[in-house]
C-alpha positions in Angstrom: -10.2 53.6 26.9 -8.6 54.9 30.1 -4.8 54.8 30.1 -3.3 52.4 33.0 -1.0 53.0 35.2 0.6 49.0 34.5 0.9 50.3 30.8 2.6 53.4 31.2 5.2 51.8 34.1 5.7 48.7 31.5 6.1 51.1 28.2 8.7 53.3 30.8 10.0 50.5 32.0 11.3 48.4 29.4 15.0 47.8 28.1 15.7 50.6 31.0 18.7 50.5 33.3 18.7 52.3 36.5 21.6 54.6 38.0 21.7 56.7 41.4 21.1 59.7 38.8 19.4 58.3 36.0 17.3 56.0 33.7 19.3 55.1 30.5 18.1 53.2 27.7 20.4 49.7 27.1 19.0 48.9 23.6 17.6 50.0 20.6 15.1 47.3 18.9 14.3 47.9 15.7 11.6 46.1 15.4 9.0 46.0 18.1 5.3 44.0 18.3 2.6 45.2 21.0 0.2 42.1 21.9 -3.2 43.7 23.0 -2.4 47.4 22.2 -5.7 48.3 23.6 -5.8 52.3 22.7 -2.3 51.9 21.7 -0.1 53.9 24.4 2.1 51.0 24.4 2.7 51.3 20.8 3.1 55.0 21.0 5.5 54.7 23.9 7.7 52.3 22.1 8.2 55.3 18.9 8.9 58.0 21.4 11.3 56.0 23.1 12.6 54.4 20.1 13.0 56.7 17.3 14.6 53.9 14.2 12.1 51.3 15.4 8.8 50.0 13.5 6.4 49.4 15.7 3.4 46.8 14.8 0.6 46.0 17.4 -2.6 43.8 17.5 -5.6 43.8 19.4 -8.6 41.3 18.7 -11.3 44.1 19.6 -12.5 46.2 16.8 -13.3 49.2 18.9 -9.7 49.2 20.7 -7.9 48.8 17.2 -10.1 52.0 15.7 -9.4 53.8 18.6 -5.8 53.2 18.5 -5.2 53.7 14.8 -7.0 57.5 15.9 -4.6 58.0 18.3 -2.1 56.4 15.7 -2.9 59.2 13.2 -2.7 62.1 15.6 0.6 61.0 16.7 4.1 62.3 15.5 5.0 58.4 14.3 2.0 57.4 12.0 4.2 56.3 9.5 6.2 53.7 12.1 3.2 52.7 13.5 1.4 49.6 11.9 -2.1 48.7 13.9 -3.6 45.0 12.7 -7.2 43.7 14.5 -6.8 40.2 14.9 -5.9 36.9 17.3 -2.6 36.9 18.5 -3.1 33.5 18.7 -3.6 33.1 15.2 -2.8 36.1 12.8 -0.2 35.9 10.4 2.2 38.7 11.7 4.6 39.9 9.1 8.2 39.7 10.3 10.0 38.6 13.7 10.6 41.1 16.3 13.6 42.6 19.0 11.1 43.8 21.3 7.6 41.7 22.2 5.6 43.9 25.1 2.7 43.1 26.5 0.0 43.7 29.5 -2.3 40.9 29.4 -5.5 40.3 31.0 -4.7 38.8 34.7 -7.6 39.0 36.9 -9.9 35.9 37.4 -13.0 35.6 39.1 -12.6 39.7 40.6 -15.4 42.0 40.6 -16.2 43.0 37.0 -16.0 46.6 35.8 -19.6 47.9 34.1 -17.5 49.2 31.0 -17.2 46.2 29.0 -13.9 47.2 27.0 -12.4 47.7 29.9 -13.7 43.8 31.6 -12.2 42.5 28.4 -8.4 44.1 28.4 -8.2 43.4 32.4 -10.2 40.3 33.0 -9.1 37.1 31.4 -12.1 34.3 31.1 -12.3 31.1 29.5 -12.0 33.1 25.8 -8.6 35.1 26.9 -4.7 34.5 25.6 -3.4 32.1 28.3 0.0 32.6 29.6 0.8 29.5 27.9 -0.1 30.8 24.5 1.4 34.1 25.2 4.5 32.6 25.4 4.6 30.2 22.7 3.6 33.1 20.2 6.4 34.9 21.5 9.1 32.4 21.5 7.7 32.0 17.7 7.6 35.5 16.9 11.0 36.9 18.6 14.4 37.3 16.8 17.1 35.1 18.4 18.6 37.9 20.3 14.7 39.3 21.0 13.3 40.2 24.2 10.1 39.3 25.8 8.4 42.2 27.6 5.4 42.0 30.5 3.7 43.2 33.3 1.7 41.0 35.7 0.6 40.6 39.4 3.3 39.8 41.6 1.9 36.6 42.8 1.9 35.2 39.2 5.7 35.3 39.0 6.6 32.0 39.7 3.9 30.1 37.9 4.6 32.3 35.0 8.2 32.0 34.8 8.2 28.0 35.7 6.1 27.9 32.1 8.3 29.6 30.2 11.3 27.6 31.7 9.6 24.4 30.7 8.7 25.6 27.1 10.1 23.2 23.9 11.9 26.4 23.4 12.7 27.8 26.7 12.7 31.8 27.8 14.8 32.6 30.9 14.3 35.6 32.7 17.0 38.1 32.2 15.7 40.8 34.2 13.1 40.9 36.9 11.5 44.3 38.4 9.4 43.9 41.6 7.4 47.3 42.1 6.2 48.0 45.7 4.8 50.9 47.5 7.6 51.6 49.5 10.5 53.8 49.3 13.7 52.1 47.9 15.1 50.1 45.1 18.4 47.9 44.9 19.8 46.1 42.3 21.4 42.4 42.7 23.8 43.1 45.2 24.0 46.8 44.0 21.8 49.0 46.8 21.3 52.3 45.0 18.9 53.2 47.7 17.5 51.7 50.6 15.5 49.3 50.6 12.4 47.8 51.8 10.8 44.6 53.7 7.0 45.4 51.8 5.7 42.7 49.6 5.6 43.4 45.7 2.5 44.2 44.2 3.2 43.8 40.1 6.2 42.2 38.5 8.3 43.4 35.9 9.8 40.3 33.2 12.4 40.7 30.6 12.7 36.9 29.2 15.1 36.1 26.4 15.6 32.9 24.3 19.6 32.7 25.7 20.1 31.7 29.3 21.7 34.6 31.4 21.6 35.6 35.2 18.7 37.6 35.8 19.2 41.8 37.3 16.4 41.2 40.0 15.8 44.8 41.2 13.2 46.6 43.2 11.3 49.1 42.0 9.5 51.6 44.6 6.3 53.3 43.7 5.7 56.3 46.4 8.5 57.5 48.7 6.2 57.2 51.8 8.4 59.7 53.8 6.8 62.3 51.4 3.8 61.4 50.7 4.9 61.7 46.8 5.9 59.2 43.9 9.1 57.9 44.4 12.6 59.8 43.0 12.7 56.4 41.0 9.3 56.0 39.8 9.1 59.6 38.7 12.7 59.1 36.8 11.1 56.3 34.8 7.7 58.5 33.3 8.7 61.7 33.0 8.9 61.8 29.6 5.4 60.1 28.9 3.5 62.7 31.5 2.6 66.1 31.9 2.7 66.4 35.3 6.0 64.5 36.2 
C-alpha cells in the first residue's frame, strides 16, 4: 500500500515542539499502540523516533497486517515491533499505552479509489471505527498521563473534539496543529514566522485524559514564495525521507 503523506506528517509530527531553528522531541513514551497500521509506517516511525519504546499496532485487514509484519521484519526494530490483525473495537490488547496514534478512515460519500485496500484505510462506511469508538478505545487503552494522537480533515475538528469533551471519561485537547498551504506558522501568542489568513486543510490533535490549555499552532505545508515545501514542513520529515 502507498505511503500517505497524512501518515508520514502525523508519525513526524507527534510529541514534537517547534523552535525558530528546530524540531525537538518533548517526550519519550515507552509504550506506544498504532490503530490501523495499514503497511505499518506509523509503527516504524514511532521506533526510529523512539528508540526505548515498544511499539504494538493493529489493523483488521489481513493483507495490510502481512504486509506490515514484511516491512516489520526488514526493519532495524523487529524485535520492538509487535503487529496483531484484529478489531480495535474488540481485541484484547495486552497492556495500556503513553502514546495512541492514529489516521483513521475520514472520507464519506467521495469518489472511491479502484484499489480496494486503499477505499478501506481512507473511506469510512457503515462497517468503519467511528470517532466515537475511536475515542472510547483510547480513553480505555491510554495510561493516565497517555496521549491521544490523530490526523483528520480540518473541518472535522470541532465535531471531533466536542465528542471527546463529552465522553464519561473526557480527553481535552492539549495541543492542536492546523496544516495549511501557505507559508507561516505561529504558536499561541508566540509568531515564529509569519503567518497566514488561508484556511486549514488537515488538523493535528494531541488529547490527554488531564485538562490543560491547548498549544494551537499553525503548521505551513509549501512556502509559496518558493515554490518548495516549507522551512517548517521540511524540519518535521527529514529524518523519515530521502529526498528532504
Amino acid at each position: 500500500m502507498r505511503l500517505t503523506t497524512d501518515s508520514v506528517l502525523l508519525g513526524a509530527w507527534v510529541r514534537t515542539g517547534a523552535t525558530a531553528q528546530a524540531v525537538v522531541h518533548i517526550t519519550t513514551p515507552q509504550t506506544v499502540l498504532d490503530v490501523g497500521t495499514g503497511c505499518g509506517i506509523l509503527a516504524l516511525m514511532m521506533a526510529q523516533r523512539f528508540q526505548q519504546a515498544r511499539i504494538y499496532a493493529i489493523d483488521i485487514d489481513e493483507l495490510s497486517v502481512r504486509e506490515a509484519r514484511e516491512n516489520v521484519s526488514l526493519s532495524p526494530w523487529p524485535e520492538r515491533i509487535c503487529i496483531f490483525e484484529g478489531d480495535f473495537r474488540s481485541f484484547v490488547l495486552p497492556h495500556t499505552y503513553d502514546l495512541i496514534i492514529t489516521n483513521p478512515p475520514y472520507f464519506r460519500g467521495a469518489l472511491l479509489s479502484s484499489y480496494a485496500r486503499r477505499t478501506r484505510a481512507r473511506h469510512s462506511d457503515d462497517s468503519s471505527i467511528t470517532h466515537e469508538e475511536l475515542l472510547k478505545g483510547a480513553v480505555h487503552k491510554l495510561t493516565e498521563d497517555g496521549v491521544f494522537a490523530l490526523i483528520l480533515p480540518a473541518d472535522r475538528e470541532v465535531g471531533f473534539l466536542s465528542m471527546a469533551l463529552k465522553g464519561s471519561v473526557p480527553l481535552y485537547p492539549s495541543r492542536i496543529t492546523r496544516v495549511t498551504a501557505g507559508s507561516a506558522l505561529s504558536c499561541n501568542n508566540s509568531t515564529l514566522w509569519s503567518t497566514t489568513d488561508e484556511e486549514p486543510t488537515r488538523v493535528l490533535l494531541e488529547l490527554t485524559k488531564k485538562q490543560t490549555t491547548p498549544r494551537i499552532e499553525t503548521l505551513p505545508m509549501y512556502d509559496k514564495g518558493r515554490g518548495k515545501y516549507s522551512p517548517q514542513y521540511m524540519a518535521l520529515i527529514k529524518d523519515f525521507y530521502l529526498w528532504a
